[in-house]
RODO-2510 file (C-alpha; in nm, 4 decimals, decimal comma):
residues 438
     n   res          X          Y          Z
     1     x     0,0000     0,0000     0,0000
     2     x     0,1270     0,3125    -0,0864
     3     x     0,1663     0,6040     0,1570
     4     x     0,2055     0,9697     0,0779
     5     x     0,3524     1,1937     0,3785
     6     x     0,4893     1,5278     0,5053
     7     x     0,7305     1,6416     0,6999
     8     x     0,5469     1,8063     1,0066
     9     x     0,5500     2,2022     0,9722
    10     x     0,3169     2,4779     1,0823
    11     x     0,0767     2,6080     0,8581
    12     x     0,0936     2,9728     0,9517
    13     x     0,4937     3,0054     0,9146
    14     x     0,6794     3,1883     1,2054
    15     x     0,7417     3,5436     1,1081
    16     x     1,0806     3,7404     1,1555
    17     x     0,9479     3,8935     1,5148
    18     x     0,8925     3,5617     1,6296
    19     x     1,2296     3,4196     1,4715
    20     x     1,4201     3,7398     1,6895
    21     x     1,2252     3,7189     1,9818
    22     x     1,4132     3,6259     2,3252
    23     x     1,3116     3,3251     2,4419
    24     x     1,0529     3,2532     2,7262
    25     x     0,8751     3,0456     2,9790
    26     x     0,5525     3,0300     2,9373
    27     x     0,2581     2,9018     3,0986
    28     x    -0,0520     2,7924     2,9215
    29     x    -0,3379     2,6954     3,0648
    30     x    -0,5603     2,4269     2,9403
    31     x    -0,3046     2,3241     2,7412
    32     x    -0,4682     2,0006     2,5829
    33     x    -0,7502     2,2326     2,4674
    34     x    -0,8541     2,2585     2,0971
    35     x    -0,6637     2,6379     2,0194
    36     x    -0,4465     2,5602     2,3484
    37     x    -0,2657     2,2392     2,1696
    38     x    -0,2077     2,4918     1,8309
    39     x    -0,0754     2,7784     2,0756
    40     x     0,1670     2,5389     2,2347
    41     x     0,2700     2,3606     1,9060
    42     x     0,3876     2,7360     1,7917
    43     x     0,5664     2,8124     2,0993
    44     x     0,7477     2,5244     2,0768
    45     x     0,8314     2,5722     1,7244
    46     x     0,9964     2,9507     1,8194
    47     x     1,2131     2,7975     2,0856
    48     x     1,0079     2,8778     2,3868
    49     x     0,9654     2,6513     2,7058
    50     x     0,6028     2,5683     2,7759
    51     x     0,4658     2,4749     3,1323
    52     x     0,1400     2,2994     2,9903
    53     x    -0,1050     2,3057     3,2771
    54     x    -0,3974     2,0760     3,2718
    55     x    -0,5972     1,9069     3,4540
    56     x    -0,5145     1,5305     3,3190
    57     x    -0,1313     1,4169     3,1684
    58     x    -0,3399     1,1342     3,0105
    59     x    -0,5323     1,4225     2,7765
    60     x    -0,2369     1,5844     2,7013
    61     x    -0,0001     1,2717     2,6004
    62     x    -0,0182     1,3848     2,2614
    63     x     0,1411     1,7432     2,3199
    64     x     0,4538     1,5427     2,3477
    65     x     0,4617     1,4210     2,0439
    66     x     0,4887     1,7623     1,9046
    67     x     0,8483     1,8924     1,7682
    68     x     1,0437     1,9961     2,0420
    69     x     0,8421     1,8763     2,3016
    70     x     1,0888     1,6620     2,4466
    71     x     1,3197     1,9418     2,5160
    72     x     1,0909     2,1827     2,6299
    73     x     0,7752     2,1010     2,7304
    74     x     0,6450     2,0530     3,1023
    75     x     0,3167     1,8876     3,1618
    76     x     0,1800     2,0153     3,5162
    77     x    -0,1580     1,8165     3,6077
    78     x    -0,4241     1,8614     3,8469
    79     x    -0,4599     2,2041     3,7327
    80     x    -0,8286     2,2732     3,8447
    81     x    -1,0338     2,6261     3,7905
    82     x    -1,1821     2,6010     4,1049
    83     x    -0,8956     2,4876     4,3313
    84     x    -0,7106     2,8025     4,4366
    85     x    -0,3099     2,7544     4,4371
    86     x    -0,3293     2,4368     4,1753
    87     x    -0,1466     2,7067     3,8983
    88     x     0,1207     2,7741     4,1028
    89     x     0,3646     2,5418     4,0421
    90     x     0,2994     2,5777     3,6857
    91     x     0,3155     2,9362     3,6619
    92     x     0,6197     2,9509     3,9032
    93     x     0,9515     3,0587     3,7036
    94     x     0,7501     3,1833     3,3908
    95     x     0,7691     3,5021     3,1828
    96     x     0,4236     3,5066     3,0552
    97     x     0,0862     3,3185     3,0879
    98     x    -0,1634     3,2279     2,7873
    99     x    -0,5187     3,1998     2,9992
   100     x    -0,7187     2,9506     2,7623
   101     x    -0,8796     2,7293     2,9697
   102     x    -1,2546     2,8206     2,9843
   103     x    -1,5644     2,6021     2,9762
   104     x    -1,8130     2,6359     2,6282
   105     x    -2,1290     2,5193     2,6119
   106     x    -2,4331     2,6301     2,4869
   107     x    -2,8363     2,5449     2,5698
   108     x    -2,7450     2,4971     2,9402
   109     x    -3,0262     2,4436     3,1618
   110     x    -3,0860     2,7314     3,3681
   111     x    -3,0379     2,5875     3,6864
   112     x    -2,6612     2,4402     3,5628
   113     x    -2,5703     2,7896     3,4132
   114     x    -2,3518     2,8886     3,7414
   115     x    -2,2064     2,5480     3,8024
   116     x    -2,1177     2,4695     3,4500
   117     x    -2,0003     2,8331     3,3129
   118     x    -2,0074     3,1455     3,5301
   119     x    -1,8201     2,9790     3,8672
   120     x    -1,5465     2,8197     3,6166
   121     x    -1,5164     3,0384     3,4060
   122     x    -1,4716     3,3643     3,6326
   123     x    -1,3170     3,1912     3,9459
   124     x    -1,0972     2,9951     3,7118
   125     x    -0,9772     3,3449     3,5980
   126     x    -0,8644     3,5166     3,9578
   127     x    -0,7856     3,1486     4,0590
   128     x    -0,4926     3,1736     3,8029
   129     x    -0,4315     3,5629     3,8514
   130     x    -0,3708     3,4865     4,1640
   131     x    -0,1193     3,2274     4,0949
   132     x     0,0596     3,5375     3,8475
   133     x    -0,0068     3,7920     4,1416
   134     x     0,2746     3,5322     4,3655
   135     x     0,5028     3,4717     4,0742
   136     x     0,7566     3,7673     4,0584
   137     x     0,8973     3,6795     3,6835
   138     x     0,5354     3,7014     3,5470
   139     x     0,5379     4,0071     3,2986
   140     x     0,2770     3,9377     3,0677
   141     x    -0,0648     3,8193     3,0707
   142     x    -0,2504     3,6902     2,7363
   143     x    -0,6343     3,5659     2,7804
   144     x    -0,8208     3,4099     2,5680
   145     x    -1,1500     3,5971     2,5688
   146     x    -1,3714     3,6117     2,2564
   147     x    -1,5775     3,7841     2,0609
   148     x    -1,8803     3,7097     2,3178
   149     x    -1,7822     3,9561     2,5410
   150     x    -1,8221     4,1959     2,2873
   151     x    -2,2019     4,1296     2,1769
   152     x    -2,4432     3,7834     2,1950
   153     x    -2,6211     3,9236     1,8681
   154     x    -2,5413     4,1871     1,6255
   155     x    -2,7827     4,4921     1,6441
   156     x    -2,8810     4,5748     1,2517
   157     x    -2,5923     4,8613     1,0885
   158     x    -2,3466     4,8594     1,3431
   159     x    -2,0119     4,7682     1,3444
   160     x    -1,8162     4,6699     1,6767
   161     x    -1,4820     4,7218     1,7818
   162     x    -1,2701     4,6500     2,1105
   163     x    -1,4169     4,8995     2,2417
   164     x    -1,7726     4,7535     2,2926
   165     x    -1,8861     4,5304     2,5692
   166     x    -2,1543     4,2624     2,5690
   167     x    -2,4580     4,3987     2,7552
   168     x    -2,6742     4,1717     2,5983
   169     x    -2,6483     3,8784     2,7891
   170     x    -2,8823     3,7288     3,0659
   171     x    -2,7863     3,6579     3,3972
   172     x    -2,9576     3,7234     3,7483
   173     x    -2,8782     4,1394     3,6840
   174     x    -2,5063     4,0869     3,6573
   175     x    -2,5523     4,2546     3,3187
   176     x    -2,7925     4,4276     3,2029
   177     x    -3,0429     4,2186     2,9339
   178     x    -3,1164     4,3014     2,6118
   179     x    -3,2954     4,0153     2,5184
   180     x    -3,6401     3,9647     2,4481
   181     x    -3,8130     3,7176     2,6987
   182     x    -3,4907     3,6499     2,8541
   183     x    -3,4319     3,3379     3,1060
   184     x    -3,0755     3,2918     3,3344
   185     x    -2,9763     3,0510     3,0699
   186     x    -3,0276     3,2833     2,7525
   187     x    -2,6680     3,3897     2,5951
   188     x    -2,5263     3,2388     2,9318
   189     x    -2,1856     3,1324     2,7254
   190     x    -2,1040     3,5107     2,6469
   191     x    -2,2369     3,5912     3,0118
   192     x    -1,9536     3,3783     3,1396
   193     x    -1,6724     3,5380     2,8650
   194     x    -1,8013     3,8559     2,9343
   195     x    -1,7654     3,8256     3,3142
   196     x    -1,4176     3,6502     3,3045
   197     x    -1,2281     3,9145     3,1352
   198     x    -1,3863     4,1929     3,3257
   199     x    -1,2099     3,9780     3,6502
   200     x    -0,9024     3,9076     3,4236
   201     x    -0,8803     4,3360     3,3794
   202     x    -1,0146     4,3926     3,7383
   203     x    -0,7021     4,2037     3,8712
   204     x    -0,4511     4,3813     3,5783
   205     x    -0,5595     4,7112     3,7244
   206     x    -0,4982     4,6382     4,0548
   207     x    -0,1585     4,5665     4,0285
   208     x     0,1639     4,7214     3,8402
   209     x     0,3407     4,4293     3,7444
   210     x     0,2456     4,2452     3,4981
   211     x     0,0452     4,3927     3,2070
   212     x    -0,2950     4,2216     3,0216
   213     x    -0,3241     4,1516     2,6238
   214     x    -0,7124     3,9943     2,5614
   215     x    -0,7734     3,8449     2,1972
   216     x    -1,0749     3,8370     2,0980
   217     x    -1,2029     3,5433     1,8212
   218     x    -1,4579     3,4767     1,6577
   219     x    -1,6160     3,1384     1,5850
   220     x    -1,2603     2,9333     1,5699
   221     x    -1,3136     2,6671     1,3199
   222     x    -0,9621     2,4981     1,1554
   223     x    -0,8456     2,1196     1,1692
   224     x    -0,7672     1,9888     1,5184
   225     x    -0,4948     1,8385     1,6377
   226     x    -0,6327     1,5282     1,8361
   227     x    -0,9211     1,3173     1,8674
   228     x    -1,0081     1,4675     2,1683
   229     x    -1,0936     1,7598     1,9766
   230     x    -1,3726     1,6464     1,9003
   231     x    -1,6176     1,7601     2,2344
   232     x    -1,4679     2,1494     2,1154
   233     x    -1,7468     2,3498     2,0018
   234     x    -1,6733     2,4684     1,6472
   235     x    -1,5742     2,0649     1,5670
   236     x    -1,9584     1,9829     1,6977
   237     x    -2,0563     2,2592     1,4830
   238     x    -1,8921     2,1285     1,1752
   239     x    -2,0056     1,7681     1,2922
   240     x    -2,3398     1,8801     1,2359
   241     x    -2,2981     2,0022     0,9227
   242     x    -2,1275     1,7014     0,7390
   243     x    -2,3348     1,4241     0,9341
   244     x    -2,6540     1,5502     0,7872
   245     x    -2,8566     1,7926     1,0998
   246     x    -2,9218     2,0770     0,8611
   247     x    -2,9899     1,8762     0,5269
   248     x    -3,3423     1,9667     0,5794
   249     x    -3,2241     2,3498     0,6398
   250     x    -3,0553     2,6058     0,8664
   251     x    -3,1140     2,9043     1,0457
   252     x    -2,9418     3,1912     0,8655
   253     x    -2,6833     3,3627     1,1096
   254     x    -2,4260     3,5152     0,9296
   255     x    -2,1157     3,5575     1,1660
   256     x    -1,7297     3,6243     1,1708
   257     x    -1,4865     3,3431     1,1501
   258     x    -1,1077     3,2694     1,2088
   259     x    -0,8567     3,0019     1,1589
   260     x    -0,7712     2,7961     1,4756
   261     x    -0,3765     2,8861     1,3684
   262     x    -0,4092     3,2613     1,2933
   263     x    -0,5415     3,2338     1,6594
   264     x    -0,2325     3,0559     1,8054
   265     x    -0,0408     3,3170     1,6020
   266     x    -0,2065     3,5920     1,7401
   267     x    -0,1165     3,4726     2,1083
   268     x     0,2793     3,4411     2,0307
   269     x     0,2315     3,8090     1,9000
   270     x     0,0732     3,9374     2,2087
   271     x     0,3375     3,7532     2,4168
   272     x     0,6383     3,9119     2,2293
   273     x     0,5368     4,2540     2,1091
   274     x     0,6129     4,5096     2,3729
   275     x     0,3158     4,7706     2,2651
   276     x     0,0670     4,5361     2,2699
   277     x    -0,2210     4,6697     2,4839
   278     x    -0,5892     4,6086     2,5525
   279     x    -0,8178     4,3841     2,3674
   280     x    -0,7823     4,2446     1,9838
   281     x    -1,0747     4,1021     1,7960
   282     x    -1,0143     3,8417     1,5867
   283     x    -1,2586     3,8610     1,3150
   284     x    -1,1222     3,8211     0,9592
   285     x    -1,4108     3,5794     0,7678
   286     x    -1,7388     3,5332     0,7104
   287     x    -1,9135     3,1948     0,8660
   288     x    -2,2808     3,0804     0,7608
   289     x    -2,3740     2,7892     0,7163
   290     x    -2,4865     2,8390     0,3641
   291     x    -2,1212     2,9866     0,3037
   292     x    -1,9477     2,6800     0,4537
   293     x    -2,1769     2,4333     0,2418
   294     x    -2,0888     2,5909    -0,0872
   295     x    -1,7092     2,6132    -0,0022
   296     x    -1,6951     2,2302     0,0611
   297     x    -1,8918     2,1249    -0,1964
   298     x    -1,6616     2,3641    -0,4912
   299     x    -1,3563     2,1898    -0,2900
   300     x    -1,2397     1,8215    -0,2961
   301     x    -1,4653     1,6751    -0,0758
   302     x    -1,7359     1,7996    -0,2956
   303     x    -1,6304     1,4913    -0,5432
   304     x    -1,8183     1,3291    -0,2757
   305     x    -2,1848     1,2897    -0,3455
   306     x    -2,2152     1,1193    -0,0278
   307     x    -2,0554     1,4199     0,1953
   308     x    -2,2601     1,6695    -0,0396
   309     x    -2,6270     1,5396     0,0118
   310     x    -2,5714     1,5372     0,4036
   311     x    -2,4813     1,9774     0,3778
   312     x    -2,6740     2,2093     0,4931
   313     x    -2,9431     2,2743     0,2216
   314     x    -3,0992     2,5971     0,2242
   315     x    -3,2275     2,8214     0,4876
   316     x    -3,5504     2,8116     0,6214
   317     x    -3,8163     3,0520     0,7053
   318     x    -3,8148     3,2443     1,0800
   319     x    -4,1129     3,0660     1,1366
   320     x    -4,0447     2,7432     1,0116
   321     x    -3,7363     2,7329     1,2131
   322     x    -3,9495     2,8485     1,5259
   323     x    -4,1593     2,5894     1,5261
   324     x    -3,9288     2,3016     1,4657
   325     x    -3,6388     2,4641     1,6749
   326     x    -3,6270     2,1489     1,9443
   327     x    -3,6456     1,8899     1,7041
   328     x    -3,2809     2,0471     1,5185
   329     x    -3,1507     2,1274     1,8626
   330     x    -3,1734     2,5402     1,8047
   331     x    -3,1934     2,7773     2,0663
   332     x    -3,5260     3,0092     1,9806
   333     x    -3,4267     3,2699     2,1413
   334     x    -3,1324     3,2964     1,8917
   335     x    -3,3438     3,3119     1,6138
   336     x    -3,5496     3,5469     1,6724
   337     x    -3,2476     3,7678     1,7460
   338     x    -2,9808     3,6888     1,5133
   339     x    -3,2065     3,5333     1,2043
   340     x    -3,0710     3,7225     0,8651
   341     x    -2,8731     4,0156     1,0856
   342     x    -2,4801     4,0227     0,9278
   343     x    -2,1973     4,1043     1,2006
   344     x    -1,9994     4,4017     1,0922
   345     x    -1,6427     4,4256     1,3079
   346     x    -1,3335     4,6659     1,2768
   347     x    -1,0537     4,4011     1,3710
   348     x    -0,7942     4,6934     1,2170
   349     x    -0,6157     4,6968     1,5769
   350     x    -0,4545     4,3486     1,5303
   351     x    -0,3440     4,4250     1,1795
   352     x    -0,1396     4,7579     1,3143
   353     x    -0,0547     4,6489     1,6670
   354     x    -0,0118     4,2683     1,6221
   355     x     0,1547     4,2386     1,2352
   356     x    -0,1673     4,0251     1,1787
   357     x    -0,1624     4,1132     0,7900
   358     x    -0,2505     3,7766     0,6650
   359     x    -0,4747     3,5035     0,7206
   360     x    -0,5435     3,1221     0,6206
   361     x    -0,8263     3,1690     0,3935
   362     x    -1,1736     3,0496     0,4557
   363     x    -1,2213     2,7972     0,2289
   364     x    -0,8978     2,6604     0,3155
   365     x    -1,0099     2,6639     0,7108
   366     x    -1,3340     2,5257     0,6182
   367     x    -1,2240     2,2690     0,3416
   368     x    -0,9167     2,1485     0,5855
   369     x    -1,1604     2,1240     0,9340
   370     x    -1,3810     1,9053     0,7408
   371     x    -1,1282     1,6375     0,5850
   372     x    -0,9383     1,6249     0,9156
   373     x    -1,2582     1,5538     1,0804
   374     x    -1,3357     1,2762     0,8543
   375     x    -0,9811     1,0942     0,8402
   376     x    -0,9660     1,1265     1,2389
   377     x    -1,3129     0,9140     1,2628
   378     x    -1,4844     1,2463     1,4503
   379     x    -1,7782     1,1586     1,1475
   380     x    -1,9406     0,8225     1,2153
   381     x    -2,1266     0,7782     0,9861
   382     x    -1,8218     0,7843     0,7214
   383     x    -1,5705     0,4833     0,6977
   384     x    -1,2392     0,6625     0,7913
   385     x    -1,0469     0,4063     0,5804
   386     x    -1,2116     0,5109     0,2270
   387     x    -1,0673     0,9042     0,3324
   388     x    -0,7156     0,8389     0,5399
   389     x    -0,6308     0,4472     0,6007
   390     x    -0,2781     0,4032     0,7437
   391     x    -0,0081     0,5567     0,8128
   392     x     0,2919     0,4945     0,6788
   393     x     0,5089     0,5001     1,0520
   394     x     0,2316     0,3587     1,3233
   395     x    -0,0179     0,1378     1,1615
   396     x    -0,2809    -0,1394     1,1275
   397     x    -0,3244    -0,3666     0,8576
   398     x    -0,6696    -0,2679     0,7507
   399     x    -0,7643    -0,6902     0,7788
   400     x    -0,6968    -0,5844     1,1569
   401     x    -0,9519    -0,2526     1,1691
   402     x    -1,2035    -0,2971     1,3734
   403     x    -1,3366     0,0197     1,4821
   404     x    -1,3150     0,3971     1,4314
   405     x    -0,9044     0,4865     1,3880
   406     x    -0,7867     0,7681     1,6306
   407     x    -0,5453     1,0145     1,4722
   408     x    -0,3419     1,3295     1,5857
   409     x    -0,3343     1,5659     1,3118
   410     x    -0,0356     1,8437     1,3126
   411     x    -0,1813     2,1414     1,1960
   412     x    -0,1479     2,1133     0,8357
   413     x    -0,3497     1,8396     0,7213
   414     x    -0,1953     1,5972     0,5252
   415     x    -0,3840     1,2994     0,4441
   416     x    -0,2487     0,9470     0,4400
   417     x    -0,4245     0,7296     0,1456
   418     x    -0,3927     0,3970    -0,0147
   419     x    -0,4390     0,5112    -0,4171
   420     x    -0,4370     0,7991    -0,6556
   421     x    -0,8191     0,7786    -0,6591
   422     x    -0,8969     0,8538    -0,2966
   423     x    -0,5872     1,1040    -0,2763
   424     x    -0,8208     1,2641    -0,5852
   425     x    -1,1330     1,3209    -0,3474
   426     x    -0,8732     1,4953    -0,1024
   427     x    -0,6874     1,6921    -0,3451
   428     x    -0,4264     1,9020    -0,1555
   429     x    -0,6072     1,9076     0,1780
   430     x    -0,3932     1,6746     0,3397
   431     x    -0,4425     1,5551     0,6920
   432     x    -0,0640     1,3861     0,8734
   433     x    -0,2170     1,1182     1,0836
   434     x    -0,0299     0,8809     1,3449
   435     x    -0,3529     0,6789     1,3277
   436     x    -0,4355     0,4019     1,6574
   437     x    -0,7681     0,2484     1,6765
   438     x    -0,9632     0,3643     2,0138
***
């Protein structure tokens, strides 16, 4: 069987800054996390030592794999949000931390909306500001907010910047509510963003230390990096779209996008560039799911007439979509507020500030996510050895598969197949797989 490989290599290139930079410890939190593992994969690659803090070594055994890992990476475990002090020893000796860790979820019952977002998500935040407040070398602060704490829907004409702040979300008065018929677990995701940085800059400003850079993305979508990926939101979100959810339709939110690596970029840039200041959105595509449909099915997996029928279809009516919101798992409350309304953002400030001046394209993003997706089994209902059998270095004979292969993917997908007609479907979206049945 033939095999067709790469040499492992980042996607988004390291630039000259990052080339010059003087090297640092850094801490990042939630390191096994889906933009966490491509933050620490670029670190790494620049010649930084990580301090990868997590809450399980077994969910982060593939981190080691990545280049230079064995030189410097440290895995810290039983990191925990909640338990105060359980950052310190992985902060301790660092020059910066990258605050990822954060809990997503959306449709939360309203009587799980503290446990399950706000509590983590805001006492996670001084829980590791505190651990920076007892580490002297700390300089340098980079959170990983998003673009939730900057709206939950876009109001009709405007365009936001950094400079707005989400007071559209629900949540016992904390802030004030926009919405329409609102309930405690309305918007209750961007309640929790929204609440954790404004603790994250609470702490900055009480203290002359060590100073706070906040990126702000928007829906991260992009290839991930291990089969545990596949609980992060945006996979889910592309899960739904290739196994079929919308086929009957989709609601029509039109929404800002960015590449999972432009966002692990963005985070070395905060780290090293001295001027860096405030909050950066992240915002430089378009995502609907009309938009992603018709980018997969003009790219190689659209040879697929299997993969195509299962898209999303076409949108449907407000109403329609109203009445048969439950049965396609769809907030209401979302459409009635964010049905047919396009989000307008000035993300100039990363451009000028960061050096962010180019981007993965979209259809690359999109086209890349899904064919990862499929060769790392994360779509069940497609047989992972007609996409991305073997590969070449740690493999099964495929008389031996029995069950759905689990595959690391390093950031640029390169796809592993048996004959020029399946490497046709993929084209050159390739996924690099070290590929172990589950």
């Amino acid at each position: 069987m033939e095999a067709v490989t790469k040499p492992l290599e980042l996607r988004v290139p390291l630039c000259a800054a990052e080339h010059e930079a003087a090297k640092r410890t850094v801490c990042v939190t939630g390191a096994s996390g889906y933009v966490a593992a491509f933050v620490v994969q670029r670190l790494l690659a620049a010649g930084h030592t990580v301090h990868a803090a997590v809450r399980s070594r077994a969910k982060a055994q593939f981190l080691t794999r990545l280049p230079g890992a064995g030189k410097h990476l440290r895995v810290f475990e039983g990191c925990d949000l909640l338990v105060p002090g359980s950052f310190d020893a992985a902060v301790a000796g660092c020059d910066c931390v990258m605050h990822t860790a954060s809990p997503f979820a959306i449709g939360v019952r309203a009587d799980k909306v503290q446990e399950t977002l706000i509590k983590p998500a805001v006492e996670g935040t001084r829980n590791v500001l505190d651990s920076v407040n007892r580490t002297p070398s700390v300089g340098r602060v980079v959170l990983t907010s998003s673009i939730t704490a900057v709206l939950s829907y876009p109001i009709p004409g405007r365009t936001y910047t950094e400079a707005d702040w989400n007071d559209q979300a629900s949540g016992q008065g904390q802030l004030c509510c926009l919405a329409v018929h609102a309930t405690d677990s309305e918007y209750a995701y961007e309640l929790s963003k929204t609440l954790a940085e404004k603790a994250a800059w609470e702490a900055a400003g009480a203290q002359g230390r060590w100073d706070l850079v906040a990126l702000l993305p928007g829906l991260v979508f992009g290839p991930p990096m291990d089969f545990g990926h596949s609980t992060a939101q945006s996979v889910h979100v592309m899960r739904r779209m290739l196994r079929g959810d919308m086929s009957v339709g989709y609601p029509e939110y039109l929404l800002k996008a960015v590449d999972v690596r432009d966002v692990a970029k963005a985070h070395a840039m905060a780290m090293i560039t001295p001027g860096a200041h405030g909050r950066y959105l992240l915002t430089p595509h378009d995502f609907s799911f009309g938009h992603v449909k018709r980018i997969i099915a003009a790219g190689p997996l659209g040879k697929d007439r299997g993969i195509v029928r299962r898209l999303p279809s076409e949108p449907l009516f407000k109403r329609l979509l109203w009445l048969i919101a439950d049965l396609i798992n769809i907030e209401r409350y979302r459409i009635y507020q964010m049905y047919g309304v396009e989000l307008h953002t000035d993300g100039s400030r990363c451009e000028r500030d960061l050096g962010m001046t180019s981007w993965v394209p979209d259809a690359e993003m999109y086209n890349q996510m899904a064919a990862t997706m499929i060769v790392m089994g994360m779509c069940k209902w497609m047989e992972p050895l007609k996409y991305a059998p073997l590969c070449a270095a740690d493999s099964l004979a495929p008389a031996a598969y029995d069950g759905p292969w689990r595959g690391s993917c390093w950031d640029s997908c390169c796809c592993i197949v048996a004959d020029a007609s399946q490497r046709a479907i993929l084209g050159s979206y390739e996924v690099h797989n070290e590929v172990k049945p589950r």
